[in-house]
GUGUDO-66433 format. One record per residue (C-alpha): residue number from 1; x, y, z. Coordinates in steps of 0.2 Angstrom, whole numbers, plus 2048, in hexadecimal, padded with zeros to 3 digits. Layout:
GUGUDO-66433
  nr  xx  yy  zz
 NUM   X   Y   Z
...
This chain:
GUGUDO-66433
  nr  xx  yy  zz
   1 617 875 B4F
   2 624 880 B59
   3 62F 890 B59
   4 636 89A B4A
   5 644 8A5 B50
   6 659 8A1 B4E
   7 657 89C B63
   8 648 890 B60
   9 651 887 B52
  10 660 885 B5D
  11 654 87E B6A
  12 64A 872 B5D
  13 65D 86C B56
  14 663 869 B69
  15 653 861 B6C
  16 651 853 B5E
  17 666 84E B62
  18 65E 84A B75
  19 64F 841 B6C
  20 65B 837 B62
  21 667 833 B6F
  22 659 82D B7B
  23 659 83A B86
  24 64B 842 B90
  25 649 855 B8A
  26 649 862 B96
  27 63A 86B B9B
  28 640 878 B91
  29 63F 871 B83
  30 62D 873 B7A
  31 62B 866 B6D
  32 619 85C B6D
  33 617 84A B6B
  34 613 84C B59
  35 623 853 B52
  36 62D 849 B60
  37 624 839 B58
  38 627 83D B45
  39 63A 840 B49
  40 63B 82F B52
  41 632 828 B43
  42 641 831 B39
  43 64D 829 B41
  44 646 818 B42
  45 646 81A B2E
  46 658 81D B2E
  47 65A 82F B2C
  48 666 83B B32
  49 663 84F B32
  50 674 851 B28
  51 672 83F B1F
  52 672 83A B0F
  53 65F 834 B07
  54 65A 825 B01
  55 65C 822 AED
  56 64C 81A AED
  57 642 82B AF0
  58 63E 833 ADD
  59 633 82A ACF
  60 63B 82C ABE
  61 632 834 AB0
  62 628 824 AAB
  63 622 820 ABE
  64 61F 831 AC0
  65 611 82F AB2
  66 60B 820 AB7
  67 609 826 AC8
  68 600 836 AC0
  69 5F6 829 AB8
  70 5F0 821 AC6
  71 5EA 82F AD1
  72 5E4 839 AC2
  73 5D2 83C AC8
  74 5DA 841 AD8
  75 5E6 84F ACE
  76 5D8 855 AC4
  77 5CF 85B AD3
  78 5DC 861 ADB
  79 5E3 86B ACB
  80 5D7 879 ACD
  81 5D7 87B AE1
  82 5EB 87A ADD
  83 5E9 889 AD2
  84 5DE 894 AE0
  85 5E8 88F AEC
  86 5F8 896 AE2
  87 5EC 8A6 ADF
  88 5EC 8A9 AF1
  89 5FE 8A7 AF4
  90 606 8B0 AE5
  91 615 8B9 AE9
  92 618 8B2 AF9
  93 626 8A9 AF4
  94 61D 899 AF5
  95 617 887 AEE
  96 608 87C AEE
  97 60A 86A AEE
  98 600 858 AEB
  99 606 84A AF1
 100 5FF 838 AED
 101 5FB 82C AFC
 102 60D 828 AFE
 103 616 83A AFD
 104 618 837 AED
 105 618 84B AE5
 106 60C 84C AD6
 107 60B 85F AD3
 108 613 86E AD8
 109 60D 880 AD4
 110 616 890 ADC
 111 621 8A0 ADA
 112 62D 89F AD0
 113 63C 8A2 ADA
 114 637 897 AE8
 115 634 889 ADB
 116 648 88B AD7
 117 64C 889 AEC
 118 63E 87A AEC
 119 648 871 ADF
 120 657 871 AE8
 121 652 868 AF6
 122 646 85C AEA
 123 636 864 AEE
 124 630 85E ADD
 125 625 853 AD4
 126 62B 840 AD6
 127 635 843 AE4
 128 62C 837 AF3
 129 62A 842 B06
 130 623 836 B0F
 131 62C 835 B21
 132 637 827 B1D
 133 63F 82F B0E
 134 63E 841 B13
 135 63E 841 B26
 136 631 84C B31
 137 628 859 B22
 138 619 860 B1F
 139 612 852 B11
 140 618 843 B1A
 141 615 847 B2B
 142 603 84D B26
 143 601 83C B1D
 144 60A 833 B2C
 145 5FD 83C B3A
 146 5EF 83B B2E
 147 5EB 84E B32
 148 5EF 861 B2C
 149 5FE 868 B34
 150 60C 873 B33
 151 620 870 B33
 152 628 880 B34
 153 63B 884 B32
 154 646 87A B3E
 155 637 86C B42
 156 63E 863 B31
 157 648 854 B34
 158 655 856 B26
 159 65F 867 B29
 160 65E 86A B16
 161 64B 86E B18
 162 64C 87A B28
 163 648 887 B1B
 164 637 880 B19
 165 627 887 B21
 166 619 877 B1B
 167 607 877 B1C
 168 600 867 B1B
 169 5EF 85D B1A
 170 5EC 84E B13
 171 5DC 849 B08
 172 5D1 839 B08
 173 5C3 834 AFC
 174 5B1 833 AFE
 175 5B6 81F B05
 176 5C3 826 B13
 177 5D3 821 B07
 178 5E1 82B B0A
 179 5E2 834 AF8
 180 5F1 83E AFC
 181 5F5 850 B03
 182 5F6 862 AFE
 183 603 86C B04
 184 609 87D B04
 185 61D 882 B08
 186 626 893 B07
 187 635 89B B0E
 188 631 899 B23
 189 637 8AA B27
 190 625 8AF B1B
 191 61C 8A4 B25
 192 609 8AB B26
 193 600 8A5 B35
 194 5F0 8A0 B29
 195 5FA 895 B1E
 196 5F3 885 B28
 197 5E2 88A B25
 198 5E3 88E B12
 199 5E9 87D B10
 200 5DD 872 B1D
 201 5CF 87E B10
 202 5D6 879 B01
 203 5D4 868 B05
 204 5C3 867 B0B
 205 5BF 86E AFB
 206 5C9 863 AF2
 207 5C1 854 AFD
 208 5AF 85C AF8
 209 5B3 85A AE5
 210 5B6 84A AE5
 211 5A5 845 AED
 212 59D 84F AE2
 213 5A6 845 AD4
 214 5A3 835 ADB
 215 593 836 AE3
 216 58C 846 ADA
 217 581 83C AD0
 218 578 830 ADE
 219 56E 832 AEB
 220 578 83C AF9
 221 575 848 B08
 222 57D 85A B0E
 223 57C 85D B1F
 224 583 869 B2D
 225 57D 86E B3E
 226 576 87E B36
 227 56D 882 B28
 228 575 88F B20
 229 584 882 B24
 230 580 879 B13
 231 589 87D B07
 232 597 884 B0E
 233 5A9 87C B0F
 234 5A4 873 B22
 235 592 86B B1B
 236 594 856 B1C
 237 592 84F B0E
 238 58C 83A B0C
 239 585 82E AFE
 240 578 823 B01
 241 573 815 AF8
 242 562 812 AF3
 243 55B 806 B01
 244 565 815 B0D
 245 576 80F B12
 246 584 81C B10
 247 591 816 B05
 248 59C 827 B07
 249 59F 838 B0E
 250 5AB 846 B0F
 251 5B5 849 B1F
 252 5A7 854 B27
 253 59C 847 B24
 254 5A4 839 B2D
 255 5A6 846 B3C
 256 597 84B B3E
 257 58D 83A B3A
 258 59C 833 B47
 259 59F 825 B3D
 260 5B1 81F B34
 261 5B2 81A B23
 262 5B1 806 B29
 263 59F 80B B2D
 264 59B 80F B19
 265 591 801 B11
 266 58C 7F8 B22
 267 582 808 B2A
 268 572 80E B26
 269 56C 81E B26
 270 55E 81C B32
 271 56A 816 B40
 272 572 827 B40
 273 565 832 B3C
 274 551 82F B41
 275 54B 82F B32
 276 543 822 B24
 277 54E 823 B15
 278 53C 823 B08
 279 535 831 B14
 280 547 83A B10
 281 545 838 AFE
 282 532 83C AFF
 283 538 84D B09
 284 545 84E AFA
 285 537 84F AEC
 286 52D 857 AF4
 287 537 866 AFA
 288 547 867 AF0
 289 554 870 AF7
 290 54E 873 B07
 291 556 86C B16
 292 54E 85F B20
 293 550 863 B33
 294 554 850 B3F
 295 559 84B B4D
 296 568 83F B50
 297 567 82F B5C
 298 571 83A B69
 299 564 848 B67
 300 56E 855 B5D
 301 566 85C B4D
 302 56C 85E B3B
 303 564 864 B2C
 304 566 85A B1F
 305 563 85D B0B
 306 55F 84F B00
 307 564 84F AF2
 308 561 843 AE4
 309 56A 841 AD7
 310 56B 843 AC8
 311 567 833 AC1
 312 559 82F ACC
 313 552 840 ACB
 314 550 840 AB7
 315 545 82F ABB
 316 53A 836 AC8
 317 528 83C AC2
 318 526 84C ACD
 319 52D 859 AC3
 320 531 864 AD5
 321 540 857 AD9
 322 548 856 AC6
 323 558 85E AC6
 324 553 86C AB7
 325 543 86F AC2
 326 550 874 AD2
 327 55C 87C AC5
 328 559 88F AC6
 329 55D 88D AB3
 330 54D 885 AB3
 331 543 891 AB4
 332 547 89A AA7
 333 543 88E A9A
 334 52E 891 A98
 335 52F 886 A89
 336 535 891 A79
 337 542 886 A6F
 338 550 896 A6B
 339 550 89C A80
 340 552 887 A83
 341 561 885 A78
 342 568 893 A82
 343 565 88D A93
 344 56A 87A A90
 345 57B 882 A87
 346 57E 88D A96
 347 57A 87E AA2
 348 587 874 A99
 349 595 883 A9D
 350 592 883 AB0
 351 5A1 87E AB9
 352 5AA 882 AAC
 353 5B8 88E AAA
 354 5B0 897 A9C
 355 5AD 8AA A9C
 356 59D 8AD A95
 357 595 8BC A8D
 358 581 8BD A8B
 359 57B 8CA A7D
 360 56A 8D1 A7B
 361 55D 8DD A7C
 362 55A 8E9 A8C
 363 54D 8DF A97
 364 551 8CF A90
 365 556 8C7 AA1
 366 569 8C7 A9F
 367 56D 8CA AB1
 368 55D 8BE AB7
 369 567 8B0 AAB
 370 578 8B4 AB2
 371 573 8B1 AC5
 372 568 8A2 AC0
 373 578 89C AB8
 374 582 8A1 AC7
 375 573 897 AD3
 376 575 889 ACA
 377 589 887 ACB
 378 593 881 AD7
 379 597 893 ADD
 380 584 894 AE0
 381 589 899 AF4
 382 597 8A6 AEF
 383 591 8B5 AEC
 384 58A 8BD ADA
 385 58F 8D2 AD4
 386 587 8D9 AC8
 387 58E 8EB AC3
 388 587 8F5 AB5
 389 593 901 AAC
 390 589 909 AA4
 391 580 90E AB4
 392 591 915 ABD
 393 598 926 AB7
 394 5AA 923 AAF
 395 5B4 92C ABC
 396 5AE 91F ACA
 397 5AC 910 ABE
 398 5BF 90B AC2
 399 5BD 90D AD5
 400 5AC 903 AD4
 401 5B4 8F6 ACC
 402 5C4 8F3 AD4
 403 5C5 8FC AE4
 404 5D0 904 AEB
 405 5D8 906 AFE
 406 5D4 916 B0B
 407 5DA 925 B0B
 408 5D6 934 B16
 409 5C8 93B B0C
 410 5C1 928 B09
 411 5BD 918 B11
 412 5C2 907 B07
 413 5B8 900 AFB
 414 5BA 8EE AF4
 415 5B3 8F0 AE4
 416 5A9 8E4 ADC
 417 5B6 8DB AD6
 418 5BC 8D3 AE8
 419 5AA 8D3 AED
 420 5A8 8C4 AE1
 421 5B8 8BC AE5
 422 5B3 8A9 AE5
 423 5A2 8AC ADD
 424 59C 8B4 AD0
 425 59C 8C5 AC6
 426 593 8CC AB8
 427 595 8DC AAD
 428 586 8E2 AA8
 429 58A 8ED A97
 430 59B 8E9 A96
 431 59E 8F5 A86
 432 599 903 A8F
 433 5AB 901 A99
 434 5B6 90E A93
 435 5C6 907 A8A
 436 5D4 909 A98
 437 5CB 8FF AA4
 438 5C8 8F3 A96
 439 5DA 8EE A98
 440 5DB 8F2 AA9
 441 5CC 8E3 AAB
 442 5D6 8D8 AA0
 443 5E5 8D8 AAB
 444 5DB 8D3 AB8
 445 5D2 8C4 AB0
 446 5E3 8BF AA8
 447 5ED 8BF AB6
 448 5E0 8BC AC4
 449 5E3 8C9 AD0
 450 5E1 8DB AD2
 451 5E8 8EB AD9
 452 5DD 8F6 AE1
 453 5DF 90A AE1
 454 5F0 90F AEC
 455 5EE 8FA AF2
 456 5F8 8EC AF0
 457 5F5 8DD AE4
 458 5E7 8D0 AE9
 459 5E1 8BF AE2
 460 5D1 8BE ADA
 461 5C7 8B0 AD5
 462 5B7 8B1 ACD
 463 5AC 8AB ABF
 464 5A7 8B8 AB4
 465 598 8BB AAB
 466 597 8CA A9E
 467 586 8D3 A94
 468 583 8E0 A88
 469 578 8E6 A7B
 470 584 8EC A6F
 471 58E 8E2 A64
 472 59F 8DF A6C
 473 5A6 8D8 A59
 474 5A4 8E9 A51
 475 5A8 8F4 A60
 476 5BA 8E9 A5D
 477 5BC 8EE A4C
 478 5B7 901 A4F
 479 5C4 904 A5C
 480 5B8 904 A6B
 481 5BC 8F4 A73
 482 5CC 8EB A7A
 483 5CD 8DA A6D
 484 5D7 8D1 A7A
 485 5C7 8D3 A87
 486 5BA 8CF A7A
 487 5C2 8BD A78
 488 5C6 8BB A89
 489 5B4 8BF A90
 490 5AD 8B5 A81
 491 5AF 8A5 A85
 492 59E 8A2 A7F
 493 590 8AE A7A
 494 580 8A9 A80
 495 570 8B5 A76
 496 560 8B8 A82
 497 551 8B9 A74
 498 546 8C8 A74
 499 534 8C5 A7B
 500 52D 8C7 A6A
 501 538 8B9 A61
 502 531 8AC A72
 503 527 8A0 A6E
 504 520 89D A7F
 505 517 8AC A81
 506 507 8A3 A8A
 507 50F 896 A96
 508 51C 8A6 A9C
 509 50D 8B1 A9D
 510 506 8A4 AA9
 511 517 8A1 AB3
 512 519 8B4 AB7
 513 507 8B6 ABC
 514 50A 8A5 AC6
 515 51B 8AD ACE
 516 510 8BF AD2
 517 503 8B9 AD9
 518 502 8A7 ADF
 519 4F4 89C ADF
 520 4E7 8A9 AD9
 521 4E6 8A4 AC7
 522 4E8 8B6 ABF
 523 4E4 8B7 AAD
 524 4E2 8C4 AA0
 525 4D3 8CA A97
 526 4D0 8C4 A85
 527 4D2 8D3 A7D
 528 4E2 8D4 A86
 529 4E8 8C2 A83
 530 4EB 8C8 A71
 531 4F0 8D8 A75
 532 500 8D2 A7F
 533 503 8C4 A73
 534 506 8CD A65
 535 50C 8DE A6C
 536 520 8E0 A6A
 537 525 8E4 A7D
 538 534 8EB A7A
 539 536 8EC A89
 540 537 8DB A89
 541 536 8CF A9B
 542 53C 8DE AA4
 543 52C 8E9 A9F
 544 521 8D7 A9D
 545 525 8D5 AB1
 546 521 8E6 AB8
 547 510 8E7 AAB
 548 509 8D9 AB5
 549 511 8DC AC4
 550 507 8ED AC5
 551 4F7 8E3 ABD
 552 4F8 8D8 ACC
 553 4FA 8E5 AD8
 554 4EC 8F0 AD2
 555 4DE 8E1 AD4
 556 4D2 8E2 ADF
 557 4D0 8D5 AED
 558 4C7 8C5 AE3
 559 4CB 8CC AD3
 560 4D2 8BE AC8
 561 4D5 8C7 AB7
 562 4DF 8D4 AAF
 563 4D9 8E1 AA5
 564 4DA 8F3 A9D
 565 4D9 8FD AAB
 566 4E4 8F4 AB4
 567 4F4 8F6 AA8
 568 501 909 AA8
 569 4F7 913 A9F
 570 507 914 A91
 571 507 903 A8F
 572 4F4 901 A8E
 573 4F4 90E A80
 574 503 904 A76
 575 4F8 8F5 A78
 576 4E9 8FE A71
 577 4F3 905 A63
 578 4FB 8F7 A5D
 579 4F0 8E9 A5E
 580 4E2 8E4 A56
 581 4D9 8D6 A57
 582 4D6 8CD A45
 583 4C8 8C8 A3D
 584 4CF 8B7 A36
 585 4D5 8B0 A45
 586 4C3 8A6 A4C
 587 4CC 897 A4F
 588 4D9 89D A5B
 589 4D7 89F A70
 590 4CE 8AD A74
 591 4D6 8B2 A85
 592 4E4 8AB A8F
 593 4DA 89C A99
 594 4D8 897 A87
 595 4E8 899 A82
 596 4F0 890 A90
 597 4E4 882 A8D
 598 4EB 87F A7C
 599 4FC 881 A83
 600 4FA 875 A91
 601 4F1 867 A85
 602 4FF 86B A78
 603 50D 868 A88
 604 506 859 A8F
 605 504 850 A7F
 606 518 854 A79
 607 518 84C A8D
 608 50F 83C A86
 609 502 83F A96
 610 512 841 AA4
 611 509 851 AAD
 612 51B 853 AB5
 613 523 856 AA7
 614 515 860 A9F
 615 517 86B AAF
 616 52C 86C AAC
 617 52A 873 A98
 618 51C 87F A9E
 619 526 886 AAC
 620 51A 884 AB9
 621 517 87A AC9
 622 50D 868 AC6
 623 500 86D AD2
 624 4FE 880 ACB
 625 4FB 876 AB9
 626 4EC 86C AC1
 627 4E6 87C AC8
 628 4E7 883 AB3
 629 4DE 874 AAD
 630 4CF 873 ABB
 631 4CD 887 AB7
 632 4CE 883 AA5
 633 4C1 872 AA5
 634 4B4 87C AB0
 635 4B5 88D AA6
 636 4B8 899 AB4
């Protein structure tokens, strides 16, 4: 709030004597009405700077627990942001802090050392630091105030806690309770300027999760002033209920919808915002994930993004709004049974803490699964790094990987590794790394931070996603690969089938034709259609993709079907080579509009008639599957 030096402490110690005794303060004397107001409040408690404290200020181990108890949903969600937070501020000689609503301290993370120094003054779990019991502080001033703050060095009440520098801001639910506050201290002569900040972030992110975990699962809105502003840590969240009433939002929310938290439940949408709730949830269907741009009653704009909710989205027919549909998961799964176990496992890890390691063939699709499972995450707005090592020479893998700082003959590079801080990063080929940077990445995952080239030591924290082709088990036994990194980076190993072991061969065939080239309705030849289906593409997607994509390229304008002359002439040859059409096979489909036929039948029979859900297991859009069947009745 004020001055650090020996001089300003002097002033601040003179100054709260004339506030206590009544007196007017000098003009020289620079103390806002804030902290003059929580040292009055100090006083009026009956505190004194030199004093002793009130008995009644720390929980015994069995209140302690029940008040753990009672605010566990609020410490789960903190427990993580806690653990970034202390990430960012390792060896700072620092602590992180939650408090309950009362100033009741929950948990503490920090250094060490300056653990040891907190616990001397009773900056621990169970001890209250609300104002009446702990005088002017960060926790209970924040929570006193109702807003983030600082209270550096001489600005405490009690002389015991001059030592202190806290940053303070308090948290309230999606029902604008007061939950509590997060709070960093240190030493104040290690003060850093951007200490306030890091805390007023970490508690907009802790205030996010908790909407998500209330009112992720219902109809709710995301909303900013920008559209590129959604989904980022100043977007406003709110929950709706289903005639359109908002039951809920985060503090960016409330702000810039301008109403309090006595306006949830008696305010509907429509008053704020010129738009019919059913027209929104129409937009919602229709175009999921896209912001809708409107106008509030004071004529400022917002975009806001529907979105549904889980539970309402799984009953609505249209299969463009279901939340598989929106997942980029989603379309991956074309409908074979092994490549769908993988995808619902993987969407079952998402969130999760779980390093995951993805084994396969080349041209598989490892990379195209890891950023669909980073795009459908809640890091999906952080950014995703893909490095190949087997595609960077040896001698610049480590520099690659982990940076390093300028010198005169080279600018700083970041390396990949703090390019995907806060997001994710995947390691394509992952056995190819040699053996010391093995250990020298295990450090790094272990310990969560890393030292570039000639730098100093910097938090990391990422989600990381590993592939290879070989097999990591046996390259463990022969010597070749660091056993600690194998279990650490396989939390769980996800395999991507081979093209020739899918069983969805005709509805994908359809899906990358419909990705390539939309609304033409490309097909194959006949003699093709067999061809591609039984040729082994070893290759697999990768060789799959860039066939058709040259196909489509080389038709002529009106030209609706693929054949010989437009595939690489190597291919072409292999196809020739290797397939033959049988003689015993009269009763199966004789090109691919056949084909699909069947496989659309087959699709919306398993869908008992539901052309929605016909469209989700085929992969396709709803309208681009009554485009199929109209080509497929009429036989052009």
């Amino acid at each position: 709030m004020t001055g650090n030096s020996l001089t300003g402490r002097a002033i601040l110690r003179r100054a709260r004597e004339l506030l206590l005794e009544g007196s007017e303060l000098p003009l020289g004397y620079m103390v806002n009405t804030l902290l003059a107001s929580s040292w009055r409040r100090s006083a009026e408690a009956g505190l004194t700077p030199e004093g002793r404290l009130p008995d009644c200020a720390r929980l015994d181990a069995r209140q302690l627990a029940r008040a753990s108890e009672r605010t566990e949903k609020f410490i789960c969600q903190a427990r993580p942001v806690m653990e970034y937070l202390q990430a960012q501020i390792r060896g700072s000689g620092s602590m992180v802090v939650l408090a309950d609503d009362c100033g009741v301290i929950l948990q503490t993370y920090g250094d060490a050392e300056f653990l040891t120094r907190a616990d001397r003054v009773a900056l621990v779990p169970g001890v209250s630091w609300n104002e009446r019991h702990r005088g002017t502080n960060g926790i209970g001033t924040s929570l006193a105030e109702g807003r983030p703050l600082l209270v550096h060095g001489g600005e405490h009440f009690l002389e015991r806690n001059g030592f202190l520098s806290c940053a303070a801001a308090p948290v309230m639910a999606p029902d604008g309770k007061r939950l509590g506050v997060i709070n960093i201290s240190g030493d104040e002569r290690r003060h850093h300027s951007h200490t306030l900040g890091l805390v007023r972030t970490a508690a907009q992110t802790l205030e996010n999760r908790l909407f998500d975990a209330c009112y992720g699962h219902t109809l709710h809105i995301r909303f900013h002033q920008l559209a590129e502003g959604i989904g980022t840590f100043a977007e406003g969240c709110a929950a709706l209920s289903e005639d359109g009433w908002i039951i809920g939002a985060n503090q960016p929310g409330f702000a810039l919808l301008g109403i309090s938290a006595a306006d949830l439940g008696v305010t509907p949408l429509s008053r704020l915002l010129r738009v019919n709730i059913d027209d929104l949830i129409d937009w919602g269907y229709r175009q999921p994930g896209v912001p809708m741009l409107l106008s509030r009653s004071d004529g400022s704009r917002l975009f806001v993004l529907l979105e549904l909710g889980r539970a309402r989205a799984l009953s609505c027919p249209v299969p463009d709004t279901s939340p598989r549909q929106r997942d980029p998961l989603a379309a991956i799964d074309c409908g074979d049974d092994k490549l769908a176990a993988v995808v619902d496992k993987a969407r079952k890890l998402i969130g999760k803490p779980i390093a995951i390691l993805l084994q396969g063939e080349s041209g598989v699709g490892k990379e195209f699964f890891a950023r669909a499972l980073h795009a459908s995450g809640p890091r999906h707005a952080a950014p995703f790094v893909a490095v190949n090592c087997a595609a960077i020479p040896e001698n610049l893998l480590e520099a690659e990987l982990f940076g390093h700082v300028p010198t005169l003959c080279r600018d700083e590079w970041q390396g990949r590794l703090r390019e995907a801080n806060g997001g994710t990063l995947y390691i394509e080929e992952i056995g190819d790394l040699p053996l010391p940077l093995q250990a020298r990445l295990l450090d790094v995952l272990r310990k969560k931070h890393l030292i570039p080239l000639g730098g100093d030591a910097i938090a990391i924290d990422i989600v990381l996603i590993c592939a290879t082709q070989r097999d990591l088990k046996a390259e463990v036994g022969a010597g070749r690969f660091n056993a600690d990194l194998y279990y650490h980076i396989n939390g769980m190993t996800l395999r991507c089938p081979p093209l020739r072991e899918r069983s969805d061969f005709a509805p994908l065939l359809a899906h990358l034709l419909e990705e390539l080239a939309p609304g033409r309705m490309i097909s194959l030849e006949p003699a093709l259609t067999s061809a591609f289906a039984t040729y082994s593409w070893p290759g697999n997607l990768n060789q799959l993709t860039n066939a058709l994509r040259a196909a489509c390229t080389l038709l002529e304008p009106g030209e609706t079907r693929i054949g010989w002359q437009h595939l690489p002439d190597d291919l072409a040859e292999e196809l020739r080579w290797q397939s033959s059409a049988p003689s015993d096979t009269t009763d199966a489909p004789e090109n691919l509009r056949e084909l699909s036929a069947t496989t659309m039948a087959r699709a919306i029979a398993q869908s008992h008639g539901n052309m929605s859900e016909a469209a989700r297991r085929l992969g396709i859009s709803r309208n681009t599957l009554y485009r199929h069947m109209r080509a497929a009745s009429s036989g052009t």
